[in-house]
Biopython code that builds the backbone (N, CA, C, O; Angstrom):
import numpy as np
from Bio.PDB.StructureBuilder import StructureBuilder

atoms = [
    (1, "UNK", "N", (112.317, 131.321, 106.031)),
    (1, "UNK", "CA", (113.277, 131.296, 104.968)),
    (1, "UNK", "C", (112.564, 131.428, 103.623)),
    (1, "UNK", "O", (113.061, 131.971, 102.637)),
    (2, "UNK", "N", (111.518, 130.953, 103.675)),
    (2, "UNK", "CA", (110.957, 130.663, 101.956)),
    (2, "UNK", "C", (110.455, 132.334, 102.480)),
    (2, "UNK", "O", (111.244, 133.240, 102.215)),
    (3, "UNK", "N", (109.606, 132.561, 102.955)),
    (3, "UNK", "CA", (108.956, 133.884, 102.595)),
    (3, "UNK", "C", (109.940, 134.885, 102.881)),
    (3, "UNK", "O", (109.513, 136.036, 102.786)),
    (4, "UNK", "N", (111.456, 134.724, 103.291)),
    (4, "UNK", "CA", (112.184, 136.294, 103.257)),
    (4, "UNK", "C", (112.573, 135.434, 101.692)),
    (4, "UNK", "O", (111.935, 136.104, 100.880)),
    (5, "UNK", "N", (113.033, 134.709, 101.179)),
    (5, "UNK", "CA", (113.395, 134.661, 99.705)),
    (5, "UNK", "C", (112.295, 134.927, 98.713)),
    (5, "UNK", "O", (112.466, 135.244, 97.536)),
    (6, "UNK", "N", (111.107, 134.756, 99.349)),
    (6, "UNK", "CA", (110.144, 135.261, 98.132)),
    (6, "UNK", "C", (109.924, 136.625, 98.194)),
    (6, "UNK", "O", (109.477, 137.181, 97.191)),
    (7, "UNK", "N", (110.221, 137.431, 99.463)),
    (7, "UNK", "CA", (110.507, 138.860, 99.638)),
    (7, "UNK", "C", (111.323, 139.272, 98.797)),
    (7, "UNK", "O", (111.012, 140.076, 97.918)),
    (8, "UNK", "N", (112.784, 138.656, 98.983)),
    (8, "UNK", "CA", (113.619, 139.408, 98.104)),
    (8, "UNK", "C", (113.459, 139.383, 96.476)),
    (8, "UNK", "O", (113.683, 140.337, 95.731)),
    (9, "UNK", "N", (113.073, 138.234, 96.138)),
    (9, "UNK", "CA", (112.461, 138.045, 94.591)),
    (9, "UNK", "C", (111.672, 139.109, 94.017)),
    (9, "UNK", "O", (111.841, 139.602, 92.902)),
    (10, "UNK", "N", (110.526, 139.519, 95.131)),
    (10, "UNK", "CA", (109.170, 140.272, 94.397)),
    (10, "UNK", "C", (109.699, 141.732, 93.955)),
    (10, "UNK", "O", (110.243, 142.502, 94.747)),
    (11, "UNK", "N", (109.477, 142.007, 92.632)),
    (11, "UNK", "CA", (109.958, 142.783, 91.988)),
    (11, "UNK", "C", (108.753, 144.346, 92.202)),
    (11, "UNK", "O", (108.795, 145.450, 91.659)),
    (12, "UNK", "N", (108.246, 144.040, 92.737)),
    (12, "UNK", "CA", (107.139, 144.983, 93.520)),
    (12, "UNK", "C", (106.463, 144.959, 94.381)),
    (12, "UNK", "O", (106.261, 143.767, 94.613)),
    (13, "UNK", "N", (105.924, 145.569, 95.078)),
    (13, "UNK", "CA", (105.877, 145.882, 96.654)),
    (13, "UNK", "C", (104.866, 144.673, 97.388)),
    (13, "UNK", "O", (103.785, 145.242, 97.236)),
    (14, "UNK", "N", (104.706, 144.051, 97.722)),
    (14, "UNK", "CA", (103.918, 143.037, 98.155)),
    (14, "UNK", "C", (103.805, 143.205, 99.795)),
    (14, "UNK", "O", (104.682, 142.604, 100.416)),
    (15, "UNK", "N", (102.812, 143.967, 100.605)),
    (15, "UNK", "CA", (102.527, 143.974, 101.978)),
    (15, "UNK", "C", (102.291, 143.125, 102.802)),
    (15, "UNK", "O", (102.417, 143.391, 103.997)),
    (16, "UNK", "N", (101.900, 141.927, 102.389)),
    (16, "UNK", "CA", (101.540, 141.274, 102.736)),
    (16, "UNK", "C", (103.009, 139.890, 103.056)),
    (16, "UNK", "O", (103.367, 139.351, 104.103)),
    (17, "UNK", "N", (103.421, 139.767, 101.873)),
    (17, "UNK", "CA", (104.853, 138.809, 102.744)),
    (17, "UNK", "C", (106.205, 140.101, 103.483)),
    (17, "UNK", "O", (107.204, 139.837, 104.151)),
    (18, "UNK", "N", (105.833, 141.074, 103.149)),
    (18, "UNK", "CA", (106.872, 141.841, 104.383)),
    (18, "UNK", "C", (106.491, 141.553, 105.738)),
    (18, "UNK", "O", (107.311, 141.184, 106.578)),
    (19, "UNK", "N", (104.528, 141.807, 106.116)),
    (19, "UNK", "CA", (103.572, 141.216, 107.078)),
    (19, "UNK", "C", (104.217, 139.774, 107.523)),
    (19, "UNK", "O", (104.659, 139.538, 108.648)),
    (20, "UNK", "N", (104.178, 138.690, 106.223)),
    (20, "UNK", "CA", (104.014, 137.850, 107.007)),
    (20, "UNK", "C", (105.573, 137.761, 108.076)),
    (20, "UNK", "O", (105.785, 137.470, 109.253)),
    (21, "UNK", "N", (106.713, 138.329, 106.509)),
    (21, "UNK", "CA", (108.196, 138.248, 107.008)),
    (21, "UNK", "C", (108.802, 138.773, 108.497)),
    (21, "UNK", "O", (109.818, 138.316, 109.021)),
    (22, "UNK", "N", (107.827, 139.985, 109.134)),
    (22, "UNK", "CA", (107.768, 140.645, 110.455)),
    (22, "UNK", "C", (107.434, 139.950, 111.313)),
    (22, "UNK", "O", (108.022, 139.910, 112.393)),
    (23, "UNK", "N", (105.908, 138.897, 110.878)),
    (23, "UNK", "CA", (105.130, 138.358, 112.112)),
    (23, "UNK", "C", (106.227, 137.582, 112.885)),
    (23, "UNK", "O", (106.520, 137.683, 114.077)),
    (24, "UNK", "N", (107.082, 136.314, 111.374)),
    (24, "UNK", "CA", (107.898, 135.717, 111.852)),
    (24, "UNK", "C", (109.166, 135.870, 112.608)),
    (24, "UNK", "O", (109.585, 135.258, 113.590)),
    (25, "UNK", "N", (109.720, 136.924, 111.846)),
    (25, "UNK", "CA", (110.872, 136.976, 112.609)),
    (25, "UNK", "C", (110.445, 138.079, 114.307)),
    (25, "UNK", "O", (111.245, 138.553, 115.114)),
    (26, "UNK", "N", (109.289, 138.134, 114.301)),
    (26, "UNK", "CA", (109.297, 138.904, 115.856)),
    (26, "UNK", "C", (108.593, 137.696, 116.549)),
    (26, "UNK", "O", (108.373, 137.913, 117.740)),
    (27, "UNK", "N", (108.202, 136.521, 116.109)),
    (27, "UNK", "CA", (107.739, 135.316, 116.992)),
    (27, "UNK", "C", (109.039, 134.837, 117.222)),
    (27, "UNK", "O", (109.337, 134.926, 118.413)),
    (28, "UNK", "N", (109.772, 134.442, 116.631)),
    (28, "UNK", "CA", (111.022, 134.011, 117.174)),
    (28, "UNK", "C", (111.704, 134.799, 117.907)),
    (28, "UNK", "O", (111.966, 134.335, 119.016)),
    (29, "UNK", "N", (112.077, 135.794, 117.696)),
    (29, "UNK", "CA", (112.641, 137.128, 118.587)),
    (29, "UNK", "C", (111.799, 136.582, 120.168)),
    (29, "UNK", "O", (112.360, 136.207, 121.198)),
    (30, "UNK", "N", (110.616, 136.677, 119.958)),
    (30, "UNK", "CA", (109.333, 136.411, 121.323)),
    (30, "UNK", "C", (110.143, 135.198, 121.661)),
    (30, "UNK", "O", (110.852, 135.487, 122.624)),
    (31, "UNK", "N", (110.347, 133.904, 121.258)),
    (31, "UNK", "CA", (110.373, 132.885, 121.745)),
    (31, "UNK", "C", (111.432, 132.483, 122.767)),
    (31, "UNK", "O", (111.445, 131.891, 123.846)),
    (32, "UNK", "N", (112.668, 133.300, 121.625)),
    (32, "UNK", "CA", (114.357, 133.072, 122.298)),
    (32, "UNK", "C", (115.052, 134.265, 122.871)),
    (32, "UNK", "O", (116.261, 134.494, 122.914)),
    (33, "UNK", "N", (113.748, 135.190, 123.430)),
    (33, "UNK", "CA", (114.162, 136.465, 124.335)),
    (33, "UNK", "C", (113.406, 135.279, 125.749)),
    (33, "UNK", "O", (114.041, 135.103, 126.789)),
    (34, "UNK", "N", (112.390, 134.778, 125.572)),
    (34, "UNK", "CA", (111.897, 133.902, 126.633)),
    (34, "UNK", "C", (113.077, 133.179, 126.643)),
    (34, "UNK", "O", (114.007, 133.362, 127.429)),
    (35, "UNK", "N", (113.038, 132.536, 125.954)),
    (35, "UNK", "CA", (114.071, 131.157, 126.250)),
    (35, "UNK", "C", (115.436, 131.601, 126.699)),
    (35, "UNK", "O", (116.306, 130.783, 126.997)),
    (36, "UNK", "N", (115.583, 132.634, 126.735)),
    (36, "UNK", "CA", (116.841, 133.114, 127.342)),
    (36, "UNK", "C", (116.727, 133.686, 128.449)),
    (36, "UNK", "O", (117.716, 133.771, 129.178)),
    (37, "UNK", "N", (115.484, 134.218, 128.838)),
    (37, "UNK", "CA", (114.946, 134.902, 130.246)),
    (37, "UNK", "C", (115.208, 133.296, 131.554)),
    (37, "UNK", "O", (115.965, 133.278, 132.525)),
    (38, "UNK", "N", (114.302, 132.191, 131.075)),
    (38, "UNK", "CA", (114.248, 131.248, 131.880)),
    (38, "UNK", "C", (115.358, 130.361, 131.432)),
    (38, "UNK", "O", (115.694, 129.607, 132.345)),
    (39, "UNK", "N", (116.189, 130.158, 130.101)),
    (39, "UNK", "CA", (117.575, 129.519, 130.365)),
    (39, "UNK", "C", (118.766, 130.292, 131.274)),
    (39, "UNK", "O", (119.826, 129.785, 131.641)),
    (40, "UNK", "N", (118.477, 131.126, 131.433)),
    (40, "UNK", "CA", (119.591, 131.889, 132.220)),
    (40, "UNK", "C", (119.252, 131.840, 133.536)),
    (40, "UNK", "O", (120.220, 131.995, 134.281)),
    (41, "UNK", "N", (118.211, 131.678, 134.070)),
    (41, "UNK", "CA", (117.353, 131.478, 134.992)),
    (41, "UNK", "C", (117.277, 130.051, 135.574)),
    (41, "UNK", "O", (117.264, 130.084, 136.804)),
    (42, "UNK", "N", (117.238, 129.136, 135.191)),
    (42, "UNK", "CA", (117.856, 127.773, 135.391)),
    (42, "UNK", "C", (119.218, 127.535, 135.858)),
    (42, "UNK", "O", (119.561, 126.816, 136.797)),
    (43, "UNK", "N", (120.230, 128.499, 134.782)),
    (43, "UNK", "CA", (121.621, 128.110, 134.684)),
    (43, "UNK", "C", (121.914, 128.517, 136.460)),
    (43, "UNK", "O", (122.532, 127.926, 137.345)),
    (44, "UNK", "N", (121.240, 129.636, 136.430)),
    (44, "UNK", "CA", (121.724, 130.329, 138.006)),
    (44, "UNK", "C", (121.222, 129.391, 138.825)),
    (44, "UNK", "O", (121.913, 128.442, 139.195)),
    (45, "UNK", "N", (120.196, 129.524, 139.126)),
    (45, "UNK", "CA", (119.621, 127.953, 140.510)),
    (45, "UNK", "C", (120.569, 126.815, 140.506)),
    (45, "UNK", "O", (121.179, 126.410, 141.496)),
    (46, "UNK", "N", (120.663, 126.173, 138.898)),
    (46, "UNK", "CA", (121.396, 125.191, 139.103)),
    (46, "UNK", "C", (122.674, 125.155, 139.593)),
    (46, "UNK", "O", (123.209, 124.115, 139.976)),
    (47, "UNK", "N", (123.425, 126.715, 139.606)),
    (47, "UNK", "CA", (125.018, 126.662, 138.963)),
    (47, "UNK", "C", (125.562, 125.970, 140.194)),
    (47, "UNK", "O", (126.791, 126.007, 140.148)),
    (48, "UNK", "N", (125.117, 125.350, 141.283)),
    (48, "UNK", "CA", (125.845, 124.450, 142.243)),
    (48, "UNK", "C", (125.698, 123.020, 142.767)),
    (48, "UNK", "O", (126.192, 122.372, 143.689)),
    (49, "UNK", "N", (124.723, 122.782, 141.696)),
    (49, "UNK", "CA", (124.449, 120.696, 141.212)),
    (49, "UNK", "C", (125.366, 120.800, 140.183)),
    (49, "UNK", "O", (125.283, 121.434, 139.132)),
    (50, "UNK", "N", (126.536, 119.872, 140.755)),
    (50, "UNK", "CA", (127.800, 119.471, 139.799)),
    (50, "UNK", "C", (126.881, 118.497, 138.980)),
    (50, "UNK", "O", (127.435, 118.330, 137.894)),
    (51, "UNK", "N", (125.758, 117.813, 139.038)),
    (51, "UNK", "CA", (124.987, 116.900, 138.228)),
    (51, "UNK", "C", (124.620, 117.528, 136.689)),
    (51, "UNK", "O", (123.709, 118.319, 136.441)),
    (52, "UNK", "N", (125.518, 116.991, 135.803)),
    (52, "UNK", "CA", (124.637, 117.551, 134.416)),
    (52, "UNK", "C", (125.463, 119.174, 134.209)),
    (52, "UNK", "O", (125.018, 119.861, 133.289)),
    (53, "UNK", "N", (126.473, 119.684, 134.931)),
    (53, "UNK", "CA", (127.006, 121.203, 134.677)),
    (53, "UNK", "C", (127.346, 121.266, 133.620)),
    (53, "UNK", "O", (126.766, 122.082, 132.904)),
    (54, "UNK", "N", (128.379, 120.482, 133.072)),
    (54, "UNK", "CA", (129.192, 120.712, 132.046)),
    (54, "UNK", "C", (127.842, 120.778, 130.837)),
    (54, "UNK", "O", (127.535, 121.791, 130.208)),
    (55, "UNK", "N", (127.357, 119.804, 130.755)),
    (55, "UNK", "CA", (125.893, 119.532, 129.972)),
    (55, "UNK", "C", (125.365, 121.194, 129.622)),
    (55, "UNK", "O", (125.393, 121.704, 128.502)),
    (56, "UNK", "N", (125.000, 121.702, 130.594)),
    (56, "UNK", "CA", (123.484, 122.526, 131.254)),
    (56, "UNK", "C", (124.394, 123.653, 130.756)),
    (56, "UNK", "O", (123.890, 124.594, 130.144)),
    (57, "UNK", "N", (126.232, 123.583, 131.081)),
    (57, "UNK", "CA", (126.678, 125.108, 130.188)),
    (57, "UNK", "C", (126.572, 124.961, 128.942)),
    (57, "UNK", "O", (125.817, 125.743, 128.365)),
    (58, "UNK", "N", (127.398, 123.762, 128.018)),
    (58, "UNK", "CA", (127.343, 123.721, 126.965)),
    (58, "UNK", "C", (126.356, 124.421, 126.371)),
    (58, "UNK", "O", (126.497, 125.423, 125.670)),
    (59, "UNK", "N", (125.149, 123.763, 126.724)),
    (59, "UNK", "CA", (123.598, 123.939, 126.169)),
    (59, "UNK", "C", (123.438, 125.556, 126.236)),
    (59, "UNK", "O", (122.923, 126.073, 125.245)),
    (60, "UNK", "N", (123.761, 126.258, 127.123)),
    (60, "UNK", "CA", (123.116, 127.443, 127.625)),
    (60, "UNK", "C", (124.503, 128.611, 126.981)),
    (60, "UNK", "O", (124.197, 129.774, 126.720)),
    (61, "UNK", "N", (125.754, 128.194, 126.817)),
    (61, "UNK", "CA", (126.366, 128.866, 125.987)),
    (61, "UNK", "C", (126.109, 129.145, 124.419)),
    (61, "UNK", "O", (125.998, 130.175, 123.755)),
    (62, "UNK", "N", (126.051, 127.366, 124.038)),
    (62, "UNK", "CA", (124.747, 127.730, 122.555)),
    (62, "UNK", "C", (124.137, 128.297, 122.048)),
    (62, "UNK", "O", (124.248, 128.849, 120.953)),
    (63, "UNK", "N", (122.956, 128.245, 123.147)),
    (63, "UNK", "CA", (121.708, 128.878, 122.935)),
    (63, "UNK", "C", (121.913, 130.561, 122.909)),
    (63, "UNK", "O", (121.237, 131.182, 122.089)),
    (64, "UNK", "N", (122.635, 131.143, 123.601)),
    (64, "UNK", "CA", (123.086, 132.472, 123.890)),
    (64, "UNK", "C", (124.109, 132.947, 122.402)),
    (64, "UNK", "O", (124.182, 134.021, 121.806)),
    (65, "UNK", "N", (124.652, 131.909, 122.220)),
    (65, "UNK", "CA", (125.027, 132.511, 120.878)),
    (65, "UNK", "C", (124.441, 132.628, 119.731)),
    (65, "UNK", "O", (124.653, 133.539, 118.931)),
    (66, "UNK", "N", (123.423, 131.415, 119.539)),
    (66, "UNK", "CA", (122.217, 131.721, 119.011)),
    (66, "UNK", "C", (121.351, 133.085, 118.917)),
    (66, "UNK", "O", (120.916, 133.709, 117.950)),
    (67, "UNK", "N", (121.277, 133.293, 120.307)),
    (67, "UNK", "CA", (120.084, 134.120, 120.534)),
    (67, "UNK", "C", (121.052, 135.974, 120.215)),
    (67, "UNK", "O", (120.435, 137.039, 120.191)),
    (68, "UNK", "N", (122.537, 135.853, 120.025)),
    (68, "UNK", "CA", (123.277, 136.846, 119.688)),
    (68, "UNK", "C", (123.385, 136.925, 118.167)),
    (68, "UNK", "O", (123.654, 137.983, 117.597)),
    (69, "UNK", "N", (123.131, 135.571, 117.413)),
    (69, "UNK", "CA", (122.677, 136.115, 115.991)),
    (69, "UNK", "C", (121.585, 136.018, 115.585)),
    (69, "UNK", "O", (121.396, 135.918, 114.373)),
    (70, "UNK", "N", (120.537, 136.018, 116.493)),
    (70, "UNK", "CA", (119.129, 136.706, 116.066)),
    (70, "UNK", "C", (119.133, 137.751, 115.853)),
    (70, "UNK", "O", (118.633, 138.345, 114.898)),
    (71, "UNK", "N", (120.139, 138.429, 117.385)),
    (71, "UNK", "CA", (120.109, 139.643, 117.278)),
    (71, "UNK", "C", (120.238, 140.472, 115.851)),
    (71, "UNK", "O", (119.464, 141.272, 115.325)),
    (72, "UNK", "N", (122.045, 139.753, 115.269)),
    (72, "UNK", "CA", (122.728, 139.875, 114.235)),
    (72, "UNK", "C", (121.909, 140.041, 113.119)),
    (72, "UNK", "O", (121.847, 141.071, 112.448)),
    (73, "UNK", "N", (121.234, 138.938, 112.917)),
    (73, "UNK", "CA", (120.141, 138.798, 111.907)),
    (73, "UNK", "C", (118.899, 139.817, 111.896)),
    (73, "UNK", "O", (118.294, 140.135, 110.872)),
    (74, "UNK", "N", (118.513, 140.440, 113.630)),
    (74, "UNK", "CA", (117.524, 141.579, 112.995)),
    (74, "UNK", "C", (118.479, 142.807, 112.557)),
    (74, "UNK", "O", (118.422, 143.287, 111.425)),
    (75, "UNK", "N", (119.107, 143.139, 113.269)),
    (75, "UNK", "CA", (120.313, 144.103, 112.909)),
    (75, "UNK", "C", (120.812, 144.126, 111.110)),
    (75, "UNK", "O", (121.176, 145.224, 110.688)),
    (76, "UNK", "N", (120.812, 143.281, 110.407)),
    (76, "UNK", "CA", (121.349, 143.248, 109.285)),
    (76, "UNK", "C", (120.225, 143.018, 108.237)),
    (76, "UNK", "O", (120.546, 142.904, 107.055)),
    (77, "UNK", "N", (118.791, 142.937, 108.651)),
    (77, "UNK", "CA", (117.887, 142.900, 107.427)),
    (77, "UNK", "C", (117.780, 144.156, 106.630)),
    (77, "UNK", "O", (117.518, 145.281, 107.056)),
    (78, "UNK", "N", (118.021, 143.792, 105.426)),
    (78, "UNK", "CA", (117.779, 144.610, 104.128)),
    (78, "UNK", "C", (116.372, 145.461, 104.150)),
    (78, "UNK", "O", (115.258, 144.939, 104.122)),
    (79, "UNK", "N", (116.609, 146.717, 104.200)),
    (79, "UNK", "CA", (115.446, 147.461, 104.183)),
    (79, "UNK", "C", (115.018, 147.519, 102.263)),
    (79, "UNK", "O", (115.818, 147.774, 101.363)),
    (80, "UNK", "N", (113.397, 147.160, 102.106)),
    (80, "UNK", "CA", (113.321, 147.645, 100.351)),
    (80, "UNK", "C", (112.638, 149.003, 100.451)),
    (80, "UNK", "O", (111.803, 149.318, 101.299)),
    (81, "UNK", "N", (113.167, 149.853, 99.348)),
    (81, "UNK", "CA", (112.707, 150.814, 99.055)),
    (81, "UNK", "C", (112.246, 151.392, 98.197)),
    (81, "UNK", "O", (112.916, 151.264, 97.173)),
    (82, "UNK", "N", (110.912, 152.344, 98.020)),
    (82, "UNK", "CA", (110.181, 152.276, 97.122)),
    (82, "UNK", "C", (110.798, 153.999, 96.020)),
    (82, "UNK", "O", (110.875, 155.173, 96.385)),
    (83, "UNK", "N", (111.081, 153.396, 94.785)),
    (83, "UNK", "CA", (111.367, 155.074, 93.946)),
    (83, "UNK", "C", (111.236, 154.905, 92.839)),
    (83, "UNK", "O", (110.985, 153.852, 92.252)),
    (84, "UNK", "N", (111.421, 156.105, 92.368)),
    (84, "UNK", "CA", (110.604, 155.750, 90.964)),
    (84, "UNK", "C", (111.081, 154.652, 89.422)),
    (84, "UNK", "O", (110.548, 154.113, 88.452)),
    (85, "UNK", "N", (111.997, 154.773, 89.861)),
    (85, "UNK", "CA", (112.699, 152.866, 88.878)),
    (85, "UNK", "C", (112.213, 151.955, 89.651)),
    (85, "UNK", "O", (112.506, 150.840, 89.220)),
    (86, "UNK", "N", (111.654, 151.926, 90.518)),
    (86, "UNK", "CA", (111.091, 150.639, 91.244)),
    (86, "UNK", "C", (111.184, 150.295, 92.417)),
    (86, "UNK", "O", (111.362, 151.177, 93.256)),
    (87, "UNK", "N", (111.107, 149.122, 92.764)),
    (87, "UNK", "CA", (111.928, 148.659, 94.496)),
    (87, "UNK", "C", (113.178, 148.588, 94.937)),
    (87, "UNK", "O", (113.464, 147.484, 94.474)),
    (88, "UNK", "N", (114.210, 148.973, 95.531)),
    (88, "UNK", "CA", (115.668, 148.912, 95.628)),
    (88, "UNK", "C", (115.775, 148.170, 97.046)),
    (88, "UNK", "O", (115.279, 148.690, 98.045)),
    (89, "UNK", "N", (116.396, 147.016, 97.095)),
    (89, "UNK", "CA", (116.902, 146.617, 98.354)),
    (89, "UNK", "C", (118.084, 147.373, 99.355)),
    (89, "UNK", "O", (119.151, 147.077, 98.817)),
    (90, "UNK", "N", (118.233, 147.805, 99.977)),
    (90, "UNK", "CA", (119.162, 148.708, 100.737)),
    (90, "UNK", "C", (119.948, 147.818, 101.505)),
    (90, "UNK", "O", (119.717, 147.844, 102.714)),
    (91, "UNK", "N", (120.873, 146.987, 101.082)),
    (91, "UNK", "CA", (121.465, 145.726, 102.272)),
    (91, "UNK", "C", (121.757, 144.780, 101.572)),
    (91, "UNK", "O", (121.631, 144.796, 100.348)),
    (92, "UNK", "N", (122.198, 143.799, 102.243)),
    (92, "UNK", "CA", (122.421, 142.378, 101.425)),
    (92, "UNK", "C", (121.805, 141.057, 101.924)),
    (92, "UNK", "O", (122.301, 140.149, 102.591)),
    (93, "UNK", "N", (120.389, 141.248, 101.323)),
    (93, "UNK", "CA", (119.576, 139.476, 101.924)),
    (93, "UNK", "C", (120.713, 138.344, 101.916)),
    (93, "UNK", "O", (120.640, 137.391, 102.691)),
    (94, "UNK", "N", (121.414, 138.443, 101.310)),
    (94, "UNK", "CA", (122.362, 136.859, 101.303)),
    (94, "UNK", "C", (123.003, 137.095, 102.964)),
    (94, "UNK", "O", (123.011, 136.229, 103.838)),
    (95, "UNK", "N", (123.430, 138.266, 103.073)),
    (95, "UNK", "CA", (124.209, 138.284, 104.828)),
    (95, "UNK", "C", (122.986, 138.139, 105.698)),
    (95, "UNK", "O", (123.240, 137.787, 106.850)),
    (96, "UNK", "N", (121.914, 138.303, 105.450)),
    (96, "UNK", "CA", (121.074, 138.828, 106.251)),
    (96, "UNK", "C", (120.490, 137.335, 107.073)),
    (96, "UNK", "O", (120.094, 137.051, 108.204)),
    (97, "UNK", "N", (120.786, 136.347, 105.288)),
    (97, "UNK", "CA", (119.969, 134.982, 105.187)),
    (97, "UNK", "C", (121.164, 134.039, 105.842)),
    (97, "UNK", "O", (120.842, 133.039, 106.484)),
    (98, "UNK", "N", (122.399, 134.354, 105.675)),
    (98, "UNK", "CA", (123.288, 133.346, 106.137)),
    (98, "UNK", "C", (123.189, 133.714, 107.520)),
    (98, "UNK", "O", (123.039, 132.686, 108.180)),
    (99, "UNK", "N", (123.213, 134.968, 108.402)),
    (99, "UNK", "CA", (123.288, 134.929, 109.622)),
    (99, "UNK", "C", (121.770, 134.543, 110.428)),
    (99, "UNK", "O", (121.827, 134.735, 111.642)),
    (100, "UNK", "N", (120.606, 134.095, 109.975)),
    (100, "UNK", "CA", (119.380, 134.230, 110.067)),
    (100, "UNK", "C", (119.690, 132.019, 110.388)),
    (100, "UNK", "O", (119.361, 131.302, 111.333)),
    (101, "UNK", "N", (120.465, 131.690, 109.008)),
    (101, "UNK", "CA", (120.316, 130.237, 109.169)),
    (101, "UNK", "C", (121.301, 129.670, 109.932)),
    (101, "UNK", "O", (121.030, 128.661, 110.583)),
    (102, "UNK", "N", (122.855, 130.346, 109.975)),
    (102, "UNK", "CA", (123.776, 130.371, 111.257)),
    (102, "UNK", "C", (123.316, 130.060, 112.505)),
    (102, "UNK", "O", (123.711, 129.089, 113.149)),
    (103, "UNK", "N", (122.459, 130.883, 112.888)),
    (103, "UNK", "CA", (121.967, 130.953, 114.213)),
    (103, "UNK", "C", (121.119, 129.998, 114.139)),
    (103, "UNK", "O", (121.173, 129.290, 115.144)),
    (104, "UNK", "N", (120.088, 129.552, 113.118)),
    (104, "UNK", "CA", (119.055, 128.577, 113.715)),
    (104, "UNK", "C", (120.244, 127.283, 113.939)),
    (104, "UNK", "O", (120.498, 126.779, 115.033)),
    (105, "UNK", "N", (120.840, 126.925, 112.718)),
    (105, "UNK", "CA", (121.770, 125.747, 113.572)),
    (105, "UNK", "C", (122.131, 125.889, 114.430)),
    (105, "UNK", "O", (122.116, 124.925, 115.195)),
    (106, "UNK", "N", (122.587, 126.913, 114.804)),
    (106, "UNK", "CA", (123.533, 126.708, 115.995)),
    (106, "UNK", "C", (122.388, 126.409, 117.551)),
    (106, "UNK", "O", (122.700, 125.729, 118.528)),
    (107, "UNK", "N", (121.257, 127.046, 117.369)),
    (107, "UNK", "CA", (120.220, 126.855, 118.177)),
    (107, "UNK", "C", (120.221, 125.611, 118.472)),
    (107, "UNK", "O", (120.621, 125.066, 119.500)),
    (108, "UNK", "N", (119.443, 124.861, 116.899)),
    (108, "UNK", "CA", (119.567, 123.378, 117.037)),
    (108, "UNK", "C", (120.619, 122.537, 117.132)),
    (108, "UNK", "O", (120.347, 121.338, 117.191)),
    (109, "UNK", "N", (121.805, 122.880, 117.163)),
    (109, "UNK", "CA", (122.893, 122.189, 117.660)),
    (109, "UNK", "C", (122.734, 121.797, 119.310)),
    (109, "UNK", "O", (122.865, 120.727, 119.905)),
    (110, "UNK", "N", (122.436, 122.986, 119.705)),
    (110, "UNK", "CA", (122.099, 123.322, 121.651)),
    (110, "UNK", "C", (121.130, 122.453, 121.905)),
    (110, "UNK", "O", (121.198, 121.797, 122.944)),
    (111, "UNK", "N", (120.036, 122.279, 121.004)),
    (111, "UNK", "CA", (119.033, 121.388, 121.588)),
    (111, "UNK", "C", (118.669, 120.172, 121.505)),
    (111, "UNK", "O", (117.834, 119.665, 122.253)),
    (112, "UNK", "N", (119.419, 119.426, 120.341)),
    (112, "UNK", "CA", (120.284, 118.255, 120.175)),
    (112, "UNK", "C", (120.922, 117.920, 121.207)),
    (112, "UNK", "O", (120.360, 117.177, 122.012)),
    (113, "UNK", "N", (122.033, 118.301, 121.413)),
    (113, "UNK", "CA", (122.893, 118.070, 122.701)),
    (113, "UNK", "C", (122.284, 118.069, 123.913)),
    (113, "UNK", "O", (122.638, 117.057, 124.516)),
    (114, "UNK", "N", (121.391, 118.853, 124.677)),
    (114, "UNK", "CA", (120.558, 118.780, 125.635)),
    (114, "UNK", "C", (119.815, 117.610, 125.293)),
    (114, "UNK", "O", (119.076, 117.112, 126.143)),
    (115, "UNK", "N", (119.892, 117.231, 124.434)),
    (115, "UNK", "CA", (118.933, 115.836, 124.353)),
    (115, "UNK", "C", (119.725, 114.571, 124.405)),
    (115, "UNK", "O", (119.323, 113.489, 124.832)),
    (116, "UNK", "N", (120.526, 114.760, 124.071)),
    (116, "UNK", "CA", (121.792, 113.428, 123.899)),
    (116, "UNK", "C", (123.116, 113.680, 124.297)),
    (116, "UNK", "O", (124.050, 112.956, 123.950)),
    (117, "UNK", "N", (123.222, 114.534, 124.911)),
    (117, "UNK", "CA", (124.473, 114.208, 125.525)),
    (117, "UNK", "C", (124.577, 113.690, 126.733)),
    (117, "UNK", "O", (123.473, 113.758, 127.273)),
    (118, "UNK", "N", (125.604, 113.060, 127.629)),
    (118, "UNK", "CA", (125.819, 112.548, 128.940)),
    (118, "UNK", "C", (126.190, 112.800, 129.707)),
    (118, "UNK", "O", (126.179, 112.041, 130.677)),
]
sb = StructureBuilder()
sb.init_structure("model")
sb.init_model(0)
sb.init_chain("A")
sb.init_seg("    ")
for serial, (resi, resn, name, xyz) in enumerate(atoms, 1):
    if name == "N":
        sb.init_residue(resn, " ", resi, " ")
    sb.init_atom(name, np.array(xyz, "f"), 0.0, 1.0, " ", f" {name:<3s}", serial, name[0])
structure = sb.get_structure()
């Protein structure tokens, strides 16, 4: 979050937080394409221990909607572009940033509940 807002701030080309802004958002992409490979993967083995179901969907419906506005969120990042008045953003960081922090709650909503619910 801080380095896509210091992205959108820099009034000239800075390679290095676009760098860092990529590393991040493709480690997470990495994390919750896993976490969705082996949560979906769980959900199936389990889907016939009535123990914990209602739980184990909740959690795994969450997380999947989560992991559908990651998608959202790479889908909607603002491309900047370089011309001769300067840098032009092509998009809107504010949609880009609300669906980017949407999804992390909603992530952490899923993993909250897997932790405390009954």
């Amino acid at each position: 979050m801080v380095v896509g807002q210091k992205l959108v701030n820099e009034t000239g080309t800075n390679n290095s937080l676009g760098s860092a802004h990529s590393a991040l958002a493709a480690g997470i992409g990495v994390l919750f394409g896993v976490n969705s490979v082996t949560g979906i993967w769980n959900m199936w083995d389990a889907r016939k221990d009535p123990n914990g179901h209602r739980k184990r969907t909740i959690h795994g419906i969450l997380m999947l909607v989560a992991d559908a506005g990651f998608v959202a969120t790479a889908a909607s990042a603002p491309k900047r572009e370089n011309n001769a008045q300067g840098v032009r953003i092509n998009g809107d960081p504010s949609t880009h940033r609300a669906i980017a922090l949407t999804s992390i709650g909603v992530a952490t909503v899923g993993y909250v509940y897997m932790l405390f619910a009954r």
